[in-house]
C-alpha positions as CSV (number, residue, x, y, z in Angstrom):
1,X,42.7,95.8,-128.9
2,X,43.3,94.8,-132.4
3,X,46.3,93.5,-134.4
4,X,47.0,93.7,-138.2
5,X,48.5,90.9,-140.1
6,X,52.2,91.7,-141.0
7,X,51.4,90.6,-145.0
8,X,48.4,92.7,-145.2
9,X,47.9,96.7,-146.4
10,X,47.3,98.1,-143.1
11,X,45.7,101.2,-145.1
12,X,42.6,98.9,-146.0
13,X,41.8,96.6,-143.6
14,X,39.4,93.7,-143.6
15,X,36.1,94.8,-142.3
16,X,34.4,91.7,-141.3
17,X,36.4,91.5,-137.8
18,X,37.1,87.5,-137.6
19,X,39.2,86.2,-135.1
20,X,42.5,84.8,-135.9
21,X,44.2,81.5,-134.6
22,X,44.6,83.5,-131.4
23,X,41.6,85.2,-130.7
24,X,42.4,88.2,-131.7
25,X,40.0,90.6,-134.1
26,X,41.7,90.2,-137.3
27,X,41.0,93.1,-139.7
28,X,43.7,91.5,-142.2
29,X,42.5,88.9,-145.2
30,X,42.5,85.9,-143.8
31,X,44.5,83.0,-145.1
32,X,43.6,79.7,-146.3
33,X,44.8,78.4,-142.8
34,X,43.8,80.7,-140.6
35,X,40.4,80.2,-142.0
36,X,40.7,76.3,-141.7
37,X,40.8,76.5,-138.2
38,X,38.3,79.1,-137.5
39,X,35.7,76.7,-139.2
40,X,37.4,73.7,-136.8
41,X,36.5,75.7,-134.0
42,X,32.9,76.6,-135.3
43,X,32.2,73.0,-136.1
44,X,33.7,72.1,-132.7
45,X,31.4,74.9,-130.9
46,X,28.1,73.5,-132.5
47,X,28.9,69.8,-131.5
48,X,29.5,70.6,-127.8
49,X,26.3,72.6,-128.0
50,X,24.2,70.4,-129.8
51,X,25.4,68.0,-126.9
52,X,24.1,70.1,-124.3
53,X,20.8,71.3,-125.6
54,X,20.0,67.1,-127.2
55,X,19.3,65.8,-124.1
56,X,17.1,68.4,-122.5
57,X,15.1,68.6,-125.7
58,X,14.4,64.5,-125.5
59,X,13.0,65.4,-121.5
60,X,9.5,64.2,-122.1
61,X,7.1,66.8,-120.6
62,X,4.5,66.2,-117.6
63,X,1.3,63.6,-119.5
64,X,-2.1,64.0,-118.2
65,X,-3.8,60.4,-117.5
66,X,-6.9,60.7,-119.5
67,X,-10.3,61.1,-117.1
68,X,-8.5,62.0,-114.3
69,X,-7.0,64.8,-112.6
70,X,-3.3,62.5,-112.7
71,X,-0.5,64.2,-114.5
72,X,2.2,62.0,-114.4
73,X,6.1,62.3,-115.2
74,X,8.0,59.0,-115.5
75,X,10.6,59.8,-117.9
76,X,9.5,58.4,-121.4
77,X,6.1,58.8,-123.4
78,X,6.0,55.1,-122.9
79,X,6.5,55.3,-119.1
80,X,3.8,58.0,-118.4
81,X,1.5,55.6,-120.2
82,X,2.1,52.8,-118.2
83,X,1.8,54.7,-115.0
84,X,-1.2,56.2,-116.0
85,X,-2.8,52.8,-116.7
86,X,-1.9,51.9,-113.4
87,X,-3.2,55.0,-111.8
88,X,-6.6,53.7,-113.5
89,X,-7.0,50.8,-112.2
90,X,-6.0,51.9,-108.7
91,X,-8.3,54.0,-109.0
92,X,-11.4,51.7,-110.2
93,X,-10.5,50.2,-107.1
94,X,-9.8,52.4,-104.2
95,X,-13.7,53.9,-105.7
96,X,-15.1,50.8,-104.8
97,X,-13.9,51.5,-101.2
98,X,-15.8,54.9,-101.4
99,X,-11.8,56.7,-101.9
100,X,-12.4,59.2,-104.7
101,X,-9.2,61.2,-105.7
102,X,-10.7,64.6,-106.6
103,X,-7.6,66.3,-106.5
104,X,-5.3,67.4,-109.1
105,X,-2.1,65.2,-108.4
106,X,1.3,64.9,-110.4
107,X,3.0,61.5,-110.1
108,X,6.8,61.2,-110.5
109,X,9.3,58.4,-110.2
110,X,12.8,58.3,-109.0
111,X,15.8,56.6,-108.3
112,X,15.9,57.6,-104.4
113,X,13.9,58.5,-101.2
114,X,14.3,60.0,-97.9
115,X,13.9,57.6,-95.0
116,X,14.6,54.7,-97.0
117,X,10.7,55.1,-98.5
118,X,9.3,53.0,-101.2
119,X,7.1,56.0,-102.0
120,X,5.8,59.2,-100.2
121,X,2.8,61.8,-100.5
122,X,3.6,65.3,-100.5
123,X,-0.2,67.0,-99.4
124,X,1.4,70.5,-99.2
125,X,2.4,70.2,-102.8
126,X,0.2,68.0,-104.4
127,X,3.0,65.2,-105.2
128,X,3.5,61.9,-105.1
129,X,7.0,60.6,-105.6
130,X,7.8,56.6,-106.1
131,X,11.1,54.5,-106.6
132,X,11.1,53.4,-110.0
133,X,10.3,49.8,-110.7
134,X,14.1,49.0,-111.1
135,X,14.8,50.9,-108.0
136,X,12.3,49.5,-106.3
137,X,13.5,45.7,-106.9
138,X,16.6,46.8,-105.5
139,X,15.4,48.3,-102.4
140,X,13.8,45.7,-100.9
141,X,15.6,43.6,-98.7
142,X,16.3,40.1,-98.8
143,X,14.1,39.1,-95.5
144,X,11.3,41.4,-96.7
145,X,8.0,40.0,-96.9
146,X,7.4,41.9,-100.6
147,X,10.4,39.8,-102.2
148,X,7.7,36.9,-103.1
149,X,6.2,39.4,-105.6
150,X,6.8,40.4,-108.6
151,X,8.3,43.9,-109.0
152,X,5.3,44.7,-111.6
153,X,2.9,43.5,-108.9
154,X,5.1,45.4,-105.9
155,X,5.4,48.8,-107.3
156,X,1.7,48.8,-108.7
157,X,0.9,48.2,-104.7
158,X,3.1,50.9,-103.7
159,X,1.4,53.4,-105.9
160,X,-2.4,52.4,-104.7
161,X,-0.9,53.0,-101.0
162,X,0.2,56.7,-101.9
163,X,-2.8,57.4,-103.5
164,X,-4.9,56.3,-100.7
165,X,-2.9,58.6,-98.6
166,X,-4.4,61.5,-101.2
167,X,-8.0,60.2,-101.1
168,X,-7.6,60.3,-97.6
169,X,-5.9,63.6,-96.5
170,X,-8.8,65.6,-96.0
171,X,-11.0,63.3,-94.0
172,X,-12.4,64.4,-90.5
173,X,-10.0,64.2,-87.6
174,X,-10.5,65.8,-84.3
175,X,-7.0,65.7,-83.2
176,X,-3.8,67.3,-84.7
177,X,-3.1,64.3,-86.8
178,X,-5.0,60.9,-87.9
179,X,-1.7,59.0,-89.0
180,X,-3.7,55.5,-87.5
181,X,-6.4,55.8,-89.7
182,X,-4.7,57.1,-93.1
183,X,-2.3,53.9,-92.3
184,X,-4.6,51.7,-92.3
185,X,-6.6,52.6,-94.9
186,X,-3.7,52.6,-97.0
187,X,-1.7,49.5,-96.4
188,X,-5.0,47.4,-96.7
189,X,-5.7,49.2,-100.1
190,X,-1.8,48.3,-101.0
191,X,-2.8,44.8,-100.0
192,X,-5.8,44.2,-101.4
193,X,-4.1,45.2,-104.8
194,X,-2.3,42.2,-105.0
195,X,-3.8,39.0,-106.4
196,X,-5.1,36.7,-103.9
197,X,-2.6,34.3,-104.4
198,X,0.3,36.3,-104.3
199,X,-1.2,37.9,-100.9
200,X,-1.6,34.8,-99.3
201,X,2.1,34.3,-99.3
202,X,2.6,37.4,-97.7
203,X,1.0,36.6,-94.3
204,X,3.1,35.1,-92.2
205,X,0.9,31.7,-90.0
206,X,1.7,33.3,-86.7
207,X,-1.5,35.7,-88.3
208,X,-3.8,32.9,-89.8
209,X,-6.4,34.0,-87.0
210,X,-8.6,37.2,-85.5
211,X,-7.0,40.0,-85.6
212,X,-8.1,42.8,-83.0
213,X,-8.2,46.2,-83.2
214,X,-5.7,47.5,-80.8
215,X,-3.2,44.8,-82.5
216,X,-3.2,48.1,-85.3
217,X,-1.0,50.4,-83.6
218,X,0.9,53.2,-84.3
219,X,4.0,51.6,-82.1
220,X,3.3,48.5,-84.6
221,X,3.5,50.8,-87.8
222,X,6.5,52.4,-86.4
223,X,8.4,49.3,-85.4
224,X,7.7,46.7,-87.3
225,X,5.5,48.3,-90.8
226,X,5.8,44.7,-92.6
227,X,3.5,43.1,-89.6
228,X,1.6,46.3,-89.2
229,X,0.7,45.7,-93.1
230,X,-0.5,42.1,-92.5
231,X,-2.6,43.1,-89.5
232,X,-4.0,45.9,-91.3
233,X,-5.7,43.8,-94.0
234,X,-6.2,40.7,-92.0
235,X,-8.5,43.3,-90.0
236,X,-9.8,45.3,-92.8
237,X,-10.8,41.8,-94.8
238,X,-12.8,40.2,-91.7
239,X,-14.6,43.0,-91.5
240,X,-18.5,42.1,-92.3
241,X,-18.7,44.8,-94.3
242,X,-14.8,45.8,-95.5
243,X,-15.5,48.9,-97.6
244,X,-18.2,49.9,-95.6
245,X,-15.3,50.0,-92.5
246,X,-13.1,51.8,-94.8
247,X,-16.3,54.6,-95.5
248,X,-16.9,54.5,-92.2
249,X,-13.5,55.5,-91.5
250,X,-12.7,58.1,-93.7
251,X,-16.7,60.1,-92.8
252,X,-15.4,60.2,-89.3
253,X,-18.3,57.7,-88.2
254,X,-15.0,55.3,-86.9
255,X,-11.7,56.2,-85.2
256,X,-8.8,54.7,-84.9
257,X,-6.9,58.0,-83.7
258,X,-6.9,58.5,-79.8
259,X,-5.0,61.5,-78.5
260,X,-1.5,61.6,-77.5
261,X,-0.7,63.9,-74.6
């Protein structure tokens, strides 16, 4: 439909089609005002779009950690970096437990996690997901053990616990699962991470002794994951050889798995 403006020759109309104050296709000569308005609305139309396409175009893309097969996604340039020298020094370390991460791997961080996680390992995709430092701060609960660290310290731990869950996701098991023995390895990674001085404040004195083997349960990680942490590294650490355990471990040589019926 089309409409003529009643001061206009309707024998030659205007042939550039612009609408008019109503949205209509006006053929006429437009006015002065009519085409003050049309350039509000333009103006007005590239603002709101320039607001909707701005902040997907500052979305940093996915960084790869140089010398490893990390890619990481944390939100800023700045972020990935510091994520990715964090992935390097976790994994200097879990290597000198014989934990290689061969795997390709993309790292992300987020505000919130299923089951009240501070992080989780996704082996079907590849994935690891951790709370972001802020969140992380804010997740942990007042009577939690990890309040006496720093949050720095805290979430670096959290990330060397999911990535032992990666080194470790392929290792021998003769049952459906080997939760035990992935656990383990993984909270006394996350442990040993922490400075020794900031880890002795984490172990509660009802622990300052031997710690068996069957005290390393999967009712224990279950019920009470704090204690099964402690008793995991106090275990792991009086080993005579504690890397050589870990090896041991993770080659099948040493289970901690028995089969549940």
């Amino acid at each position: 439909m089309t409409r003529t403006n009643a001061s206009a020759n309707p024998a030659a109309p205007n042939p550039s089609g612009q609408l008019d104050a109503w949205g209509w296709i006006d053929y006429s000569v437009p006015s002065p005002f009519s085409r003050w308005r049309w350039h509000i609305f333009v103006n007005r139309f590239l603002i709101c779009l320039l607001a909707i396409v701005a902040p997907l175009g500052a979305q940093s893309e996915p960084y790869a950690c140089p010398d490893t097969a990390v890619t990481v996604d944390a939100g800023s340039p700045e972020a990935d970096q510091e994520v990715c020298d964090l992935v390097a020094r976790a994994s200097t370390q879990l290597a000198s437990c014989s934990l290689e991460i061969t795997r390709p791997l993309t790292i992300t961080l987020a505000d919130s996690l299923s089951d009240d996680c501070y992080g989780q390992f996704f082996c079907e995709d590849d994935l690891i997901k951790v709370l972001s430092p802020q969140a992380l701060a804010a997740a942990v609960s007042d009577d939690s053990i990890y309040q006496a660290l720093p949050d720095d310290t805290f979430f670096q731990g959290i990330l060397v616990h999911e990535l032992a869950h990666a080194a470790t996701d392929d290792m021998p098991c003769p049952f459906e699962s080997c939760l035990l023995g992935q656990e383990y390895i993984s909270y006394a990674m996350m442990m040993q991470s922490f400075p020794d001085d900031q880890r002795t404040m984490l172990i509660e004195e009802r622990f300052q002794r031997q710690i068996y083997r069957d005290e390393v349960s999967l009712m224990i990680l279950a019920m009470a994951p704090e204690v099964f942490a402690q008793k995991a590294w106090l275990h792991f650490s009086q080993r005579p050889d504690p890397c050589g355990f870990i090896g041991q471990i993770v080659d099948g040589t040493v289970l901690l798995d028995t089969e549940h019926f």
